[in-house]
mmCIF file of the N, C-alpha and C atoms, coordinates in Angstrom:
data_MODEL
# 
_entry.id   MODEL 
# 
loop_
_atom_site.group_PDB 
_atom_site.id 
_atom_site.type_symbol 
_atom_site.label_atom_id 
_atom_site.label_alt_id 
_atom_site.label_comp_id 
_atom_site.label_asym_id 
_atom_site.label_entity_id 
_atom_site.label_seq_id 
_atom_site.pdbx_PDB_ins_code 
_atom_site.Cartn_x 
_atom_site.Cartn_y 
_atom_site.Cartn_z 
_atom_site.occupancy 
_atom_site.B_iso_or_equiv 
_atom_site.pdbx_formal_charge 
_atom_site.auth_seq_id 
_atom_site.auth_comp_id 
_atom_site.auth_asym_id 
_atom_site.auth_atom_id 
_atom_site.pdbx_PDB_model_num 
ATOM 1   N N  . UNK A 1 1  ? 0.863   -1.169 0.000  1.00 0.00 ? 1  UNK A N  1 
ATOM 2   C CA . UNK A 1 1  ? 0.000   0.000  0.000  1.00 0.00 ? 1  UNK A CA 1 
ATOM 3   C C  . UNK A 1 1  ? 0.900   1.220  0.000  1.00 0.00 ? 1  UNK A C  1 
ATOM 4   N N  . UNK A 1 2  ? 0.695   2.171  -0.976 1.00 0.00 ? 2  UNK A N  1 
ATOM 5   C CA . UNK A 1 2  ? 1.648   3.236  -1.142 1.00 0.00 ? 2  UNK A CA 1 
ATOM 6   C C  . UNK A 1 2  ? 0.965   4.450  0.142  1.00 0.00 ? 2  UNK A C  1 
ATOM 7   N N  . UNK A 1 3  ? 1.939   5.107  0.147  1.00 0.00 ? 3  UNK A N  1 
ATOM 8   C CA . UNK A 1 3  ? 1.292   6.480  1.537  1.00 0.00 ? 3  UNK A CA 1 
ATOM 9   C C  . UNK A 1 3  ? 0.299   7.286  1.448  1.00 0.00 ? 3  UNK A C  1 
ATOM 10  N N  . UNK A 1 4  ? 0.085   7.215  -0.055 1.00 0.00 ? 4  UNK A N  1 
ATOM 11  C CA . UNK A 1 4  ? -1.400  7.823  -0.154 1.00 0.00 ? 4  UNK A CA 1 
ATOM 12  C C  . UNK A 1 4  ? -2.129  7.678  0.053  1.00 0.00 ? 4  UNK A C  1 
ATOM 13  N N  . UNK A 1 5  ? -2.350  6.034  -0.781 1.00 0.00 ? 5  UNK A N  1 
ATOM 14  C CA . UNK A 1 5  ? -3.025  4.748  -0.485 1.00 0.00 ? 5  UNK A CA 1 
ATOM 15  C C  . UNK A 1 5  ? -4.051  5.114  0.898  1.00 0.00 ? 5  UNK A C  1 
ATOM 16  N N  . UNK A 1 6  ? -2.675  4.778  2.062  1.00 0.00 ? 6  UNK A N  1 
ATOM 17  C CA . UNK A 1 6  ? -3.003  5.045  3.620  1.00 0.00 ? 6  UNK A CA 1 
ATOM 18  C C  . UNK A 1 6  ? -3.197  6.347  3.861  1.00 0.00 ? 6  UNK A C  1 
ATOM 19  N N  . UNK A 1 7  ? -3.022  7.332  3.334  1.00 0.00 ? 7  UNK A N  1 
ATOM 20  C CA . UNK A 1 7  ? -3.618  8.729  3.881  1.00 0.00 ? 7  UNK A CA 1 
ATOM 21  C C  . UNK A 1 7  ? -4.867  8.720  3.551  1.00 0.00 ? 7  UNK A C  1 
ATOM 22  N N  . UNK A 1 8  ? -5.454  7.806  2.234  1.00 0.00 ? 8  UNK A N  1 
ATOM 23  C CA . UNK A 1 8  ? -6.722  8.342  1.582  1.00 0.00 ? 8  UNK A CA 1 
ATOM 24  C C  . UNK A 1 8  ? -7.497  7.803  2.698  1.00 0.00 ? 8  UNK A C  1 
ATOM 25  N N  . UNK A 1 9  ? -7.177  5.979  3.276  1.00 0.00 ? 9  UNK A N  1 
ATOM 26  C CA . UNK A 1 9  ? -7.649  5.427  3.925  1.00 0.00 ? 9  UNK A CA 1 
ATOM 27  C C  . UNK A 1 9  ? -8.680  6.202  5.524  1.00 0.00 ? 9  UNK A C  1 
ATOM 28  N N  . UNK A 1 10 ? -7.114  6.694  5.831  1.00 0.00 ? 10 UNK A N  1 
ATOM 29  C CA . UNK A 1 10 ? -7.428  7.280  7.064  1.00 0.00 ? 10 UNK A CA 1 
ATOM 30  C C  . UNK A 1 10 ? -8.151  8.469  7.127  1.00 0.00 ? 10 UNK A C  1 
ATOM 31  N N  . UNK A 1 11 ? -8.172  8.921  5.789  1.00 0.00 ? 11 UNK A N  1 
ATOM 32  C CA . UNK A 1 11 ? -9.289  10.542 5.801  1.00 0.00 ? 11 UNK A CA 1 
ATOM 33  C C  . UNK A 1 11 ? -10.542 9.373  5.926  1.00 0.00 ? 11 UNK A C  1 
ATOM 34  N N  . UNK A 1 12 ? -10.826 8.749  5.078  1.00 0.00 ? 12 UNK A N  1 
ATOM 35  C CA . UNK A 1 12 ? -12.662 8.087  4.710  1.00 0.00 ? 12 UNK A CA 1 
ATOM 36  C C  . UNK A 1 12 ? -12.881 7.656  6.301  1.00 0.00 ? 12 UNK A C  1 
ATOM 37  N N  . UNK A 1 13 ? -11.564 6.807  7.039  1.00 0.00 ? 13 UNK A N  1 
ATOM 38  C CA . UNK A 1 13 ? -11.982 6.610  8.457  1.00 0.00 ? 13 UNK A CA 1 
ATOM 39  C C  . UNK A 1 13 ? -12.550 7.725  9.434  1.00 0.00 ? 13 UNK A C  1 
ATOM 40  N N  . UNK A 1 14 ? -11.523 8.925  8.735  1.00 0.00 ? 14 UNK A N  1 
ATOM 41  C CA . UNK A 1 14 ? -11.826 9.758  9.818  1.00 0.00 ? 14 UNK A CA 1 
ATOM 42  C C  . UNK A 1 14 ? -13.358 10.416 9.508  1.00 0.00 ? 14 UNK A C  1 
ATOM 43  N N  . UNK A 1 15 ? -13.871 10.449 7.760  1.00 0.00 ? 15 UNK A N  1 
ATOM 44  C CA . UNK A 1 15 ? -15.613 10.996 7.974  1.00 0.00 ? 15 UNK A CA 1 
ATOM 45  C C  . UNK A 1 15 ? -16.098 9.595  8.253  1.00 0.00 ? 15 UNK A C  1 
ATOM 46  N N  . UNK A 1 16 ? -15.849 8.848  8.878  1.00 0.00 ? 16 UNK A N  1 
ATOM 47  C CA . UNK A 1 16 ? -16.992 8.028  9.605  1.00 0.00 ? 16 UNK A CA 1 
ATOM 48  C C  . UNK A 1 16 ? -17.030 7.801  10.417 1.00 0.00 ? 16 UNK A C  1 
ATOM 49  N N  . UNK A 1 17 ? -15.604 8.269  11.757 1.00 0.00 ? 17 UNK A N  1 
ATOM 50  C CA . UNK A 1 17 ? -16.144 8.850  12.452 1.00 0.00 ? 17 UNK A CA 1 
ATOM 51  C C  . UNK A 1 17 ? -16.901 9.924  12.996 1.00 0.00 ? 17 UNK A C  1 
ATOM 52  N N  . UNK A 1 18 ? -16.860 11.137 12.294 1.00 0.00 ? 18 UNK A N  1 
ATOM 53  C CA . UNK A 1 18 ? -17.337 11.785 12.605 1.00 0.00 ? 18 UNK A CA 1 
ATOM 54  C C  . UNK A 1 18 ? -18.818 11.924 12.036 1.00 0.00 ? 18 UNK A C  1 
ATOM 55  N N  . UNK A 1 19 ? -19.185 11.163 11.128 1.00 0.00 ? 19 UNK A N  1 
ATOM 56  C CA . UNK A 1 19 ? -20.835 11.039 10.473 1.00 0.00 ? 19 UNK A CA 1 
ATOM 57  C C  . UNK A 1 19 ? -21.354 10.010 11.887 1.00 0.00 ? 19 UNK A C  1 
ATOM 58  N N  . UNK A 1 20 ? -20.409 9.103  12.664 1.00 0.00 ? 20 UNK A N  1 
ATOM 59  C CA . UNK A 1 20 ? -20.564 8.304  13.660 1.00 0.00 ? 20 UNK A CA 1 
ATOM 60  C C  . UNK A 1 20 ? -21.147 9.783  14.712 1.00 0.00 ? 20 UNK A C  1 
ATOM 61  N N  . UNK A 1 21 ? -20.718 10.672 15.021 1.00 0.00 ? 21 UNK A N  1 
ATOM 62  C CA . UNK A 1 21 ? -20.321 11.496 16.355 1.00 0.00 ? 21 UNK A CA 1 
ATOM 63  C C  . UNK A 1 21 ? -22.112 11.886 15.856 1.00 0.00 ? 21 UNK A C  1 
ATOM 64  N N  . UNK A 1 22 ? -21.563 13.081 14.714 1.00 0.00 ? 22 UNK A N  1 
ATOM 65  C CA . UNK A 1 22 ? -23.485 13.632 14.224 1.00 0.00 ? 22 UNK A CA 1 
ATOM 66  C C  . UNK A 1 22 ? -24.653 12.638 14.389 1.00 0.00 ? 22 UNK A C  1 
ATOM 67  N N  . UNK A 1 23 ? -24.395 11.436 14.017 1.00 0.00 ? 23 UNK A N  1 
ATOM 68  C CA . UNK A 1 23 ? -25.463 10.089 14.239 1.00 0.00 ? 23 UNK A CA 1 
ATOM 69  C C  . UNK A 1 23 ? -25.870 9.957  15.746 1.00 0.00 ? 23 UNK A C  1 
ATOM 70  N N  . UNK A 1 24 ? -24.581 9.968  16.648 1.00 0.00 ? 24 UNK A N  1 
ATOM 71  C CA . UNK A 1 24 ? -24.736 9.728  18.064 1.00 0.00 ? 24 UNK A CA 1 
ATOM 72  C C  . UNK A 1 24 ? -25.588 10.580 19.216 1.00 0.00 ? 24 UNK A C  1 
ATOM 73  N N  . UNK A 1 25 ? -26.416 10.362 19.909 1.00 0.00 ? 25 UNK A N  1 
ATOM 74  C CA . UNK A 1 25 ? -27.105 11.583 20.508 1.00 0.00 ? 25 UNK A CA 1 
ATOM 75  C C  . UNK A 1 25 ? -26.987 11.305 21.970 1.00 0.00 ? 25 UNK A C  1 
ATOM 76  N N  . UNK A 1 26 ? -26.200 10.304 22.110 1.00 0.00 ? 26 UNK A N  1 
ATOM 77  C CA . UNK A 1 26 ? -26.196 9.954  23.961 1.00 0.00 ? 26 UNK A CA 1 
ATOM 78  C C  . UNK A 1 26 ? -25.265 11.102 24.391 1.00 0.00 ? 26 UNK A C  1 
ATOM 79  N N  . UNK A 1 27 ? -24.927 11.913 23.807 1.00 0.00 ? 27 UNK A N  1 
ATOM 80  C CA . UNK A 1 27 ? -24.573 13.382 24.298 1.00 0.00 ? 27 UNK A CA 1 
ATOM 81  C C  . UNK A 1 27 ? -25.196 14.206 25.251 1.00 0.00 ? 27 UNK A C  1 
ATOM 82  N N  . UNK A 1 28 ? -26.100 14.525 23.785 1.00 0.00 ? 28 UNK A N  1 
ATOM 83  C CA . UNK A 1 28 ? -27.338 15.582 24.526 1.00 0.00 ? 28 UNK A CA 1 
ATOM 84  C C  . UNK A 1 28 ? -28.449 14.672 25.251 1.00 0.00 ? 28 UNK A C  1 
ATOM 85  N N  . UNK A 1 29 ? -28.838 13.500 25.223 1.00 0.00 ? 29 UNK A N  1 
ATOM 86  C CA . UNK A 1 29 ? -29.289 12.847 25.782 1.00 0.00 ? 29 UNK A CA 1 
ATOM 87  C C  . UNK A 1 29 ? -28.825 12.956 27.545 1.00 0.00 ? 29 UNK A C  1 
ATOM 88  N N  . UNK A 1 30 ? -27.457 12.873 27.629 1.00 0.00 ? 30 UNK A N  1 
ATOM 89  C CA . UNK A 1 30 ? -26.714 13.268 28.944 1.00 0.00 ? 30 UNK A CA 1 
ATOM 90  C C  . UNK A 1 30 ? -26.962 14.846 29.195 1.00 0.00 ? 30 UNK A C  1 
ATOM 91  N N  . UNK A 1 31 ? -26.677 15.513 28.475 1.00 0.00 ? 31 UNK A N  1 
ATOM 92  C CA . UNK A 1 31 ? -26.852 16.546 28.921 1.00 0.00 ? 31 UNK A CA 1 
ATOM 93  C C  . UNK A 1 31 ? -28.715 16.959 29.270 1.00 0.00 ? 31 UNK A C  1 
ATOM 94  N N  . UNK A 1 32 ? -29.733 16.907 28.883 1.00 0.00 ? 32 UNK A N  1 
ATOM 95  C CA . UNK A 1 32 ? -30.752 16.286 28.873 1.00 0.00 ? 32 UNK A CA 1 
ATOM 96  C C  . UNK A 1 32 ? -31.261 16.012 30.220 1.00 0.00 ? 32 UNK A C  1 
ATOM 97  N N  . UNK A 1 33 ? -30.601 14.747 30.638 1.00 0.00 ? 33 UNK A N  1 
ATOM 98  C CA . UNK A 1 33 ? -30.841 14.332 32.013 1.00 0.00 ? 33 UNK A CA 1 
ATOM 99  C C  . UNK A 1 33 ? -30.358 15.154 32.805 1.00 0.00 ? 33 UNK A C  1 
ATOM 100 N N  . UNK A 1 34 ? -29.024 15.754 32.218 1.00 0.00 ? 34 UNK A N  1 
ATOM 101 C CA . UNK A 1 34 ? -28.455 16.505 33.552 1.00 0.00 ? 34 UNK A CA 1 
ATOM 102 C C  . UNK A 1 34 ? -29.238 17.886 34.085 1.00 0.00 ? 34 UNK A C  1 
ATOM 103 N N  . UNK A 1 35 ? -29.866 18.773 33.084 1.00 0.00 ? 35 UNK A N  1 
ATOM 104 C CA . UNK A 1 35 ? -30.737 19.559 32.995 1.00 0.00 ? 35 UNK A CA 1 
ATOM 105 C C  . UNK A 1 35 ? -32.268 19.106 33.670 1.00 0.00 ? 35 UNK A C  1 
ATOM 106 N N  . UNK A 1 36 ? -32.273 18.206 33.854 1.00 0.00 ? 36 UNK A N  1 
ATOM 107 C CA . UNK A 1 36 ? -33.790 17.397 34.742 1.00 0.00 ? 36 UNK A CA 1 
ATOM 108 C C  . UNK A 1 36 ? -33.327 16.992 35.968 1.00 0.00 ? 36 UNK A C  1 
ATOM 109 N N  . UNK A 1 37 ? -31.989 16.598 36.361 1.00 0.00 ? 37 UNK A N  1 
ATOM 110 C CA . UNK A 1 37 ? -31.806 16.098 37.582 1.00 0.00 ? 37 UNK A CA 1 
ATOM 111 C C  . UNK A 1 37 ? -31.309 17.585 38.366 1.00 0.00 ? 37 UNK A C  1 
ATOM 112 N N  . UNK A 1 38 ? -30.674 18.541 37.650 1.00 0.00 ? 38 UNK A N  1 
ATOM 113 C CA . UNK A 1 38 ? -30.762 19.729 38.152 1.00 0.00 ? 38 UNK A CA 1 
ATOM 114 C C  . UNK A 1 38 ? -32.026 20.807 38.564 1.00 0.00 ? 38 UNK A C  1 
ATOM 115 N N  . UNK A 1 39 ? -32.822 20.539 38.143 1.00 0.00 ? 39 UNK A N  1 
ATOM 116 C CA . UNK A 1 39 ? -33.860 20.712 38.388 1.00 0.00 ? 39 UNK A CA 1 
ATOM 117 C C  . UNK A 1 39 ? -34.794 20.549 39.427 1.00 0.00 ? 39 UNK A C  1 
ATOM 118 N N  . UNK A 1 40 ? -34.947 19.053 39.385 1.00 0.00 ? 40 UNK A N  1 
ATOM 119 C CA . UNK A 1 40 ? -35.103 18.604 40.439 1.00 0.00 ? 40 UNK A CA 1 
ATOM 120 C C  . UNK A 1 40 ? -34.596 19.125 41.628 1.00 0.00 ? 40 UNK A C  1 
ATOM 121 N N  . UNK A 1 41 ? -33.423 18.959 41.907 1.00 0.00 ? 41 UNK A N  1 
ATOM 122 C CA . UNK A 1 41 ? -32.722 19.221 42.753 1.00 0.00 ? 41 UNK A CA 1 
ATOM 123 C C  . UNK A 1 41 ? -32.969 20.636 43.171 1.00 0.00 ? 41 UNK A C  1 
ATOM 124 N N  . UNK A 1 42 ? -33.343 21.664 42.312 1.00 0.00 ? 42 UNK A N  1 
ATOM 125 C CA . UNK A 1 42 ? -33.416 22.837 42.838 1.00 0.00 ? 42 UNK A CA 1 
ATOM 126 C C  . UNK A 1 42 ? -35.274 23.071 43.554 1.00 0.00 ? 42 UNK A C  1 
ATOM 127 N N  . UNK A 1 43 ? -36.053 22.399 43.101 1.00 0.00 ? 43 UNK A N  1 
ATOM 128 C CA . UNK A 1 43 ? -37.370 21.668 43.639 1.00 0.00 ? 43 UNK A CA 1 
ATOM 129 C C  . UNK A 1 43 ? -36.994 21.401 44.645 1.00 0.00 ? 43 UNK A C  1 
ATOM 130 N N  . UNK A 1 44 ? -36.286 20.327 44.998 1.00 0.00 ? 44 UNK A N  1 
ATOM 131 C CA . UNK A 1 44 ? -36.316 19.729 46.389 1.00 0.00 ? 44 UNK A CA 1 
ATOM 132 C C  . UNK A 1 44 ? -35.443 20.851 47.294 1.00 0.00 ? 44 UNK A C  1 
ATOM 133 N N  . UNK A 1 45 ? -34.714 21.420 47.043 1.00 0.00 ? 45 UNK A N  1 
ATOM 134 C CA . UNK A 1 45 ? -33.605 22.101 47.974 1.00 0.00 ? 45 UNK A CA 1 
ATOM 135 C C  . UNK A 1 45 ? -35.222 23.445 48.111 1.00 0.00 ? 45 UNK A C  1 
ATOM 136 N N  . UNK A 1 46 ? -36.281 24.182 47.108 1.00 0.00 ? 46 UNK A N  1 
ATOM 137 C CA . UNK A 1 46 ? -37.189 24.664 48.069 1.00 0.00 ? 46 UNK A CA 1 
ATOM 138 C C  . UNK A 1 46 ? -38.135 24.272 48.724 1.00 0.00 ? 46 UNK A C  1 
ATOM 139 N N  . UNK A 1 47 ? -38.402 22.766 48.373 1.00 0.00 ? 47 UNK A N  1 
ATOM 140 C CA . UNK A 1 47 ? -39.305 22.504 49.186 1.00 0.00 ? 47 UNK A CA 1 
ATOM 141 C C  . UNK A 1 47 ? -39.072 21.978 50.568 1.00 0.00 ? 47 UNK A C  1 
ATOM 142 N N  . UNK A 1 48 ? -37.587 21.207 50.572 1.00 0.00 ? 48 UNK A N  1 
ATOM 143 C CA . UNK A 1 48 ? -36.824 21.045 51.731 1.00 0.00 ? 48 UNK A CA 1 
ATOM 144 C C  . UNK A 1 48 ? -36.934 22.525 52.828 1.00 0.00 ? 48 UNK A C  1 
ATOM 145 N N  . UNK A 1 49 ? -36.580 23.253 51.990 1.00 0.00 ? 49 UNK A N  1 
ATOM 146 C CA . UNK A 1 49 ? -36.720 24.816 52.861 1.00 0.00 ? 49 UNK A CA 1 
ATOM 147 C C  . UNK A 1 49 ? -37.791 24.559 53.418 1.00 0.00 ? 49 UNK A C  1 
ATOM 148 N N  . UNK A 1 50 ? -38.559 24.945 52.583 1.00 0.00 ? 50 UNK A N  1 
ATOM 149 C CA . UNK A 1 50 ? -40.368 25.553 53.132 1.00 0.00 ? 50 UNK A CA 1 
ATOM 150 C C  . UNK A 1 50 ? -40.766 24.293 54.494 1.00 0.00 ? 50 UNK A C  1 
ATOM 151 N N  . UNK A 1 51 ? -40.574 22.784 54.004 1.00 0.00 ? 51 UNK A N  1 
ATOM 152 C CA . UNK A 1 51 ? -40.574 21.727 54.981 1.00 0.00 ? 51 UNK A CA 1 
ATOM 153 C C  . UNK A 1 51 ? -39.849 22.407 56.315 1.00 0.00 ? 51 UNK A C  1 
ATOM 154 N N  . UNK A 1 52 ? -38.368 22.671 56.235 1.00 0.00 ? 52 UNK A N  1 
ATOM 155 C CA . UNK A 1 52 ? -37.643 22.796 57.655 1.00 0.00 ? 52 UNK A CA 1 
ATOM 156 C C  . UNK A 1 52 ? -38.217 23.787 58.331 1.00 0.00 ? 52 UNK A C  1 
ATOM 157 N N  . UNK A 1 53 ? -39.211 25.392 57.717 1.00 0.00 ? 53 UNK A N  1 
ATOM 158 C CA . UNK A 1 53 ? -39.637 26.005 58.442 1.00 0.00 ? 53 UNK A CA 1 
ATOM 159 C C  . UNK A 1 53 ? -41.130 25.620 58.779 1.00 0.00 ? 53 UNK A C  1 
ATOM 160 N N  . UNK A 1 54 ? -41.551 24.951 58.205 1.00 0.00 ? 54 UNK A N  1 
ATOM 161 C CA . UNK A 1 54 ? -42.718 24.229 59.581 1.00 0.00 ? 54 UNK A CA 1 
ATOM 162 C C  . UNK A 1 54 ? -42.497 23.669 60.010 1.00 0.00 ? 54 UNK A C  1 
ATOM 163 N N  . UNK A 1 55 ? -41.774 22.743 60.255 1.00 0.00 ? 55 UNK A N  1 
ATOM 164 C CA . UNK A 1 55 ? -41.087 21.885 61.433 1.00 0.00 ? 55 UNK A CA 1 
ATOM 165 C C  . UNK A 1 55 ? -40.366 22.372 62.575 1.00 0.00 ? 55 UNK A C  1 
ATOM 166 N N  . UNK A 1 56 ? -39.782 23.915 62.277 1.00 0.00 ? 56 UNK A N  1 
ATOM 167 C CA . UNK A 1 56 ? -39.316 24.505 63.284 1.00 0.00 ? 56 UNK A CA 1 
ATOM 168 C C  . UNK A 1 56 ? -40.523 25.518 64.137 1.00 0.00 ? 56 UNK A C  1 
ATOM 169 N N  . UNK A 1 57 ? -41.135 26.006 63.623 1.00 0.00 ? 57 UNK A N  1 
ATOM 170 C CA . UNK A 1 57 ? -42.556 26.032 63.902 1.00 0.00 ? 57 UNK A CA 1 
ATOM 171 C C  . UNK A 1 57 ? -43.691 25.176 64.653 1.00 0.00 ? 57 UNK A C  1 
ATOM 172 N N  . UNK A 1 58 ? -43.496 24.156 64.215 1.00 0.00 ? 58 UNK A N  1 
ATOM 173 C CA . UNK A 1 58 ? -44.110 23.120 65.230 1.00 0.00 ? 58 UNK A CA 1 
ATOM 174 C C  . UNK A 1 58 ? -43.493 22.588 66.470 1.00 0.00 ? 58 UNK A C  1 
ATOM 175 N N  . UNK A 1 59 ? -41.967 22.837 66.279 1.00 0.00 ? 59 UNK A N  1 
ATOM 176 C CA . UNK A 1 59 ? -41.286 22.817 67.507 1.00 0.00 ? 59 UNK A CA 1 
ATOM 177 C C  . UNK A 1 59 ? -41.136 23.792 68.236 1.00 0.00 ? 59 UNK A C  1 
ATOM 178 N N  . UNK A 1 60 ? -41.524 24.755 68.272 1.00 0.00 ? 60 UNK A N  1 
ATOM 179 C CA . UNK A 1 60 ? -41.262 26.174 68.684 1.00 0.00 ? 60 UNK A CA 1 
ATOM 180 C C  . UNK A 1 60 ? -42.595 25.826 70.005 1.00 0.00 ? 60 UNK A C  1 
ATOM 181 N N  . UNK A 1 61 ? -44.006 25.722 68.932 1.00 0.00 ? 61 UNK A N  1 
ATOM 182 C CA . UNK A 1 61 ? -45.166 25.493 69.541 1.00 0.00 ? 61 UNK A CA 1 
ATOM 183 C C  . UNK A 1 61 ? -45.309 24.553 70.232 1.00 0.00 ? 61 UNK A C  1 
ATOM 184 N N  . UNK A 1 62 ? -44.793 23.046 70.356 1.00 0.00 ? 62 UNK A N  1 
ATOM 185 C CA . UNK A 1 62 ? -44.774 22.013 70.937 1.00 0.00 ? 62 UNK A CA 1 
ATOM 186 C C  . UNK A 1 62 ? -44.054 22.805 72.263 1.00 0.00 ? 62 UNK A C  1 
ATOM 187 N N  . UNK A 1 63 ? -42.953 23.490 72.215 1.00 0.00 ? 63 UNK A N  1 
ATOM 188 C CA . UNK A 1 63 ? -42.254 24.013 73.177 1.00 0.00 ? 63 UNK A CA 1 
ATOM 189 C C  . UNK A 1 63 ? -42.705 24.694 74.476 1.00 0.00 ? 63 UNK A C  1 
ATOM 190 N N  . UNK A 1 64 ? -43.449 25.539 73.310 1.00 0.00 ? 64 UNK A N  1 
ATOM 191 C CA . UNK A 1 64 ? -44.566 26.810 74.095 1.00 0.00 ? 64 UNK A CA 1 
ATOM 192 C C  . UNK A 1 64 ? -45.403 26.019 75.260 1.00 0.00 ? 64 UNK A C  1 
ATOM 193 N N  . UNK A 1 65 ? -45.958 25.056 74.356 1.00 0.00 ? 65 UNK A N  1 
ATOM 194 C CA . UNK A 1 65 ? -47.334 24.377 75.259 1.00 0.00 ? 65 UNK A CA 1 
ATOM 195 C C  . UNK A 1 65 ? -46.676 23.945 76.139 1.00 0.00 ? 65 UNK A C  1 
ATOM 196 N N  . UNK A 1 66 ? -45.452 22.938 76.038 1.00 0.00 ? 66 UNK A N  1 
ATOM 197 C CA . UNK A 1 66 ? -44.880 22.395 77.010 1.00 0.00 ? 66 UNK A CA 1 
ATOM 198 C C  . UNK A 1 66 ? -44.036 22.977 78.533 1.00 0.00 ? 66 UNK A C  1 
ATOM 199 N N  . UNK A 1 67 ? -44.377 24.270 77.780 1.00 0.00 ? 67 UNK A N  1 
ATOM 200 C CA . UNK A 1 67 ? -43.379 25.159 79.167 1.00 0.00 ? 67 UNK A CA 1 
ATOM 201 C C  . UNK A 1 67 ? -44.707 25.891 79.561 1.00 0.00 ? 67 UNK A C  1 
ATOM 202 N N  . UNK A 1 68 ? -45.926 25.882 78.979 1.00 0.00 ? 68 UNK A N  1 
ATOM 203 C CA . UNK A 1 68 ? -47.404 26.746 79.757 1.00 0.00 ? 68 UNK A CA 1 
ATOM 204 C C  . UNK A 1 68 ? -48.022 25.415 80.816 1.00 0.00 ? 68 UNK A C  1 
ATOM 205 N N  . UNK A 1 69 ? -47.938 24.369 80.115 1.00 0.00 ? 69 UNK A N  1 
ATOM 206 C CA . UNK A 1 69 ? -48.294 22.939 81.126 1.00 0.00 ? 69 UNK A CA 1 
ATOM 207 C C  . UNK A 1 69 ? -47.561 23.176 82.195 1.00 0.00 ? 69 UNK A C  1 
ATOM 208 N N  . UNK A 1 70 ? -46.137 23.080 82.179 1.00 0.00 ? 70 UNK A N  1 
ATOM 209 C CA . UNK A 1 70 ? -45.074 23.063 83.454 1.00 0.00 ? 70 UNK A CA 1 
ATOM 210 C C  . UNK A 1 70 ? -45.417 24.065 84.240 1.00 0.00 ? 70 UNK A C  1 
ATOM 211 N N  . UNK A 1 71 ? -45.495 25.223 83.527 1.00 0.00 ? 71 UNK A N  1 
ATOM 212 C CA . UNK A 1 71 ? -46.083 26.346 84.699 1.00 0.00 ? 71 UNK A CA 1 
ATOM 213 C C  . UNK A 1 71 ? -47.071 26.111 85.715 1.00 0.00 ? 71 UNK A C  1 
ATOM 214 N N  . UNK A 1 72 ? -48.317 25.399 84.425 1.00 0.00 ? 72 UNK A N  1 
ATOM 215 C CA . UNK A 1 72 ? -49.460 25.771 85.552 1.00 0.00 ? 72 UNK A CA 1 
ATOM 216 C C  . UNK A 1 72 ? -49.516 24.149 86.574 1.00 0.00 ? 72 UNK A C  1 
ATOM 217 N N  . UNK A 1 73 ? -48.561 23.108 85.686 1.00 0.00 ? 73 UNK A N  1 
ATOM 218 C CA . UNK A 1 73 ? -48.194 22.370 87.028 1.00 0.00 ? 73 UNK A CA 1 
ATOM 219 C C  . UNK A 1 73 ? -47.989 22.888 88.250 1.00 0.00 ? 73 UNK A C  1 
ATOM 220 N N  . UNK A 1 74 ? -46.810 23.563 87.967 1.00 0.00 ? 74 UNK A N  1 
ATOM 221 C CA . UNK A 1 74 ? -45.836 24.002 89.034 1.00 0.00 ? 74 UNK A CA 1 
ATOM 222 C C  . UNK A 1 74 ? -46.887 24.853 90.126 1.00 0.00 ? 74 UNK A C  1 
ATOM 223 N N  . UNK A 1 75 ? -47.732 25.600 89.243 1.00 0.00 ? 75 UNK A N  1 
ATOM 224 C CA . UNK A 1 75 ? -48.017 26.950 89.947 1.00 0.00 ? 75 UNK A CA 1 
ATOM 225 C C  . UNK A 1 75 ? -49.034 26.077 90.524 1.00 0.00 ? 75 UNK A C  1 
ATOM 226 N N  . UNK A 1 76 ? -49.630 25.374 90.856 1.00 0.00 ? 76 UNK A N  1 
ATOM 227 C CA . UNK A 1 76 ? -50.626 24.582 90.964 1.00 0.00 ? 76 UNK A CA 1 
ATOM 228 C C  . UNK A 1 76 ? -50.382 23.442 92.136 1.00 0.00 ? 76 UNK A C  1 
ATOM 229 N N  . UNK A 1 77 ? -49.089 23.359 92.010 1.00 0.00 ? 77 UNK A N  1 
ATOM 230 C CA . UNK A 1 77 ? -48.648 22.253 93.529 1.00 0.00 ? 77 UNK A CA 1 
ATOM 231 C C  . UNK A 1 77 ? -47.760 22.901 94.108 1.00 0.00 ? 77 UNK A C  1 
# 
């Protein structure tokens, strides 16, 4: 095989890879998901919020009641 021969070779290899790359879409397919799992994630990080402030809220109030009971224990015996 003369060097041309093999240069011509390796150009035709090289457009099929790259007609391979344009064909291929598990790219944007990845990118895709990554754009949905980011997402998500920014969903959960506000609803996580909004969750931790009623929960601190309900502990606040659980608190309250629990130190107005003790009182009127106390004040009471």
């Amino acid at each position: 095989m003369t060097k041309s021969k093999g240069m011509e070779k390796a150009m035709w290899q090289g457009w099929g890879h790259l007609s391979r790359l344009r064909s291929d879409i598990s790219g944007a397919t990845a990118v895709e998901y990554g754009l949905l799992a980011g997402l998500i994630a920014v969903g959960l990080m506000g609803g996580i919020g909004a969750l931790s402030d009623l929960v601190n809220l309900l502990f606040e109030f659980v608190a309250d009641e629990t130190a107005t009971v003790a009182d009127g224990i106390s004040d009471s015996g």
